[in-house]
N, C-alpha and C positions, 0 to 999 in steps of 0.2 A: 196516413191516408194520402193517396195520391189521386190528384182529380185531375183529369184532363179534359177535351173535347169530346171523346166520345166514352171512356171508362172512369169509374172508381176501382181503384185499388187497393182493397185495406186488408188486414190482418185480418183473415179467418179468426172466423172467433167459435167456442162449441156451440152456438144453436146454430152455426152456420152446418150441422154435422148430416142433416138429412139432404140437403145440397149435395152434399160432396156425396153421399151413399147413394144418391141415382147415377154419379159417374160407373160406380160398380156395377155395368151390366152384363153377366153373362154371357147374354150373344153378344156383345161387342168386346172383343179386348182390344187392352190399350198397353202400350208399350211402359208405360208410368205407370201403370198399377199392376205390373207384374212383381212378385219375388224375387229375391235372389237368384233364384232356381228357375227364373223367367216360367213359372206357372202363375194362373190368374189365383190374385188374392179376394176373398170376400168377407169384411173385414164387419163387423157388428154396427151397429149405429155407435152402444158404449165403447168400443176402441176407437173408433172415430171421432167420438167427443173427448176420448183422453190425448189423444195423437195433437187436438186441435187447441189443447189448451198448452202445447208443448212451446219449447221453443231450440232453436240451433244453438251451441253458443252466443248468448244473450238477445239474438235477433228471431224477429219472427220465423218461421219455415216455411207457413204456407199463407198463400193473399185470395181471397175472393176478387173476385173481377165480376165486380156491376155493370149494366148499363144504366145509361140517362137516370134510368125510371127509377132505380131500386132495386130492380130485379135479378138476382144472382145469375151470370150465364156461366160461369164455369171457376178457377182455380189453376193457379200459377206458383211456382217456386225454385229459388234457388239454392242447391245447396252445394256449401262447399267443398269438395271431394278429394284434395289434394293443396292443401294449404301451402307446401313445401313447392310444390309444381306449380303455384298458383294458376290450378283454374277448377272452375267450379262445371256444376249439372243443372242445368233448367228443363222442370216441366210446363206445360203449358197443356191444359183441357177444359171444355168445352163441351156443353151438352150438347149443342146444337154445330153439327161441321159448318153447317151454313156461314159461322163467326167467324172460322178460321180467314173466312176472306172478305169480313167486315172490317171497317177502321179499327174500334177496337184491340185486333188482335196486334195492331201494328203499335199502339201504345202501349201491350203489356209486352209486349217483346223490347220495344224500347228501356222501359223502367226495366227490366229486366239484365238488359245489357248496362245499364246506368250504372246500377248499383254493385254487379260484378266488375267493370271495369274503373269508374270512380269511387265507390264506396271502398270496396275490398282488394281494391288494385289487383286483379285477376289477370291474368295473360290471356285467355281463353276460355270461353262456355262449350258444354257441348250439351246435343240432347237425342231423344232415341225416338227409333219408330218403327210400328209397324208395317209391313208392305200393304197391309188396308188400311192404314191413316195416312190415303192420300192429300187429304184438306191442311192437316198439317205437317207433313211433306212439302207443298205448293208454299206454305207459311211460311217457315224454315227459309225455304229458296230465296223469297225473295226479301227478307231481311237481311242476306248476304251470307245464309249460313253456305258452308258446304258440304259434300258426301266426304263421308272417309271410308263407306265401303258400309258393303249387306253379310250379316253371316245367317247364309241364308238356310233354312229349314231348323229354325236353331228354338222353334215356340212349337206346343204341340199344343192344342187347343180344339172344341169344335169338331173334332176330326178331319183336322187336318193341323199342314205345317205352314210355319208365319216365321219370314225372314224381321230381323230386325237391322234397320238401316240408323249409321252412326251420322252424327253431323257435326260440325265442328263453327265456332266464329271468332275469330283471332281478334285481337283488339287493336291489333294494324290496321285492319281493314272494316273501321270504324270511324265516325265523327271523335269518339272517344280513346283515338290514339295520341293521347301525351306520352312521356318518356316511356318506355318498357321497364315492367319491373325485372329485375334478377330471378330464376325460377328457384334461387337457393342462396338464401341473403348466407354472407360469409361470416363464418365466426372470428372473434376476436384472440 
């Protein structure tokens, strides 16, 4: 559990699972809760309780993000997507877009980068979006992430089309740049 000034951060746990199932809204898609096939998933309460009692290679996958109060405002995760390349994929969601530009949102992106670049010695994070999740879009930015570009009409949802836009955060261009790791430790 991570406690800071304005969040808790803990490990999703399964009763946290009806939380996470009002992120699955219909009219709103999210770039994080699409498919493979970038089609929207909608996923039972019970696979979300199975999902949540999961874990990545022995660490958590997914964190609840509290405020003050207790009250779950949304979910965050990192997973790692390319061990050999090191770097990993962060989500970050939010019932509420309002968060995205509350303090909060600037400690789970923190913890987030913490633990990809110190914990897991990551070279880089990246993370995804829709061309309507502008809130977290505007998040992104000013964490230092950057654009690496829209492929755009690439979501078909709603009836209509939804670019999804790439983002990238180097771990040069962090408090958290000690030495660079190698992106492919050498064999002996």
């Amino acid at each position: 559990m991570i406690l800071s000034e304005n969040a808790v951060i803990r490990t999703a746990e399964p009763d946290d699972a009806g939380a996470l199932k009002r992120l699955y809204d219909p009219g709103r898609p999210r770039c994080c809760l699409l498919d493979p096939r970038h089609e929207p998933m909608f996923p039972t309460f019970d696979e979300l309780r199975e999902v949540m009692s999961k874990s990545e290679m022995g660490q958590p996958f997914l964190y609840a993000v509290e405020d003050t109060t207790g009250m779950i405002r949304g979910f965050c995760s990192l997973r790692a997507m390319n061990i050999e390349a090191c770097f990993g994929e962060i989500l970050v969601m939010f019932h509420d877009d309002a968060d995205f530009a509350a303090p909060l949102t600037s400690d789970v992106l923190d913890f987030l980068a913490r633990r990809a670049f110190q914990q897991f010695h990551m070279n880089k994070i990246v993370s995804h979006a829709l061309d309507n999740e502008q809130p977290l879009r505007d998040a992104l930015f000013r964490h230092g992430f950057i654009s690496n570009g829209v492929q755009r009409e690439s979501v078909y949802t709603l009836g209509r089309w939804y670019g999804i836009e790439s983002f990238t955060l180097d771990r040069r261009n962090t408090p958290y740049a000690r030495e660079a790791v190698p992106a492919v430790s050498p064999t002996p």
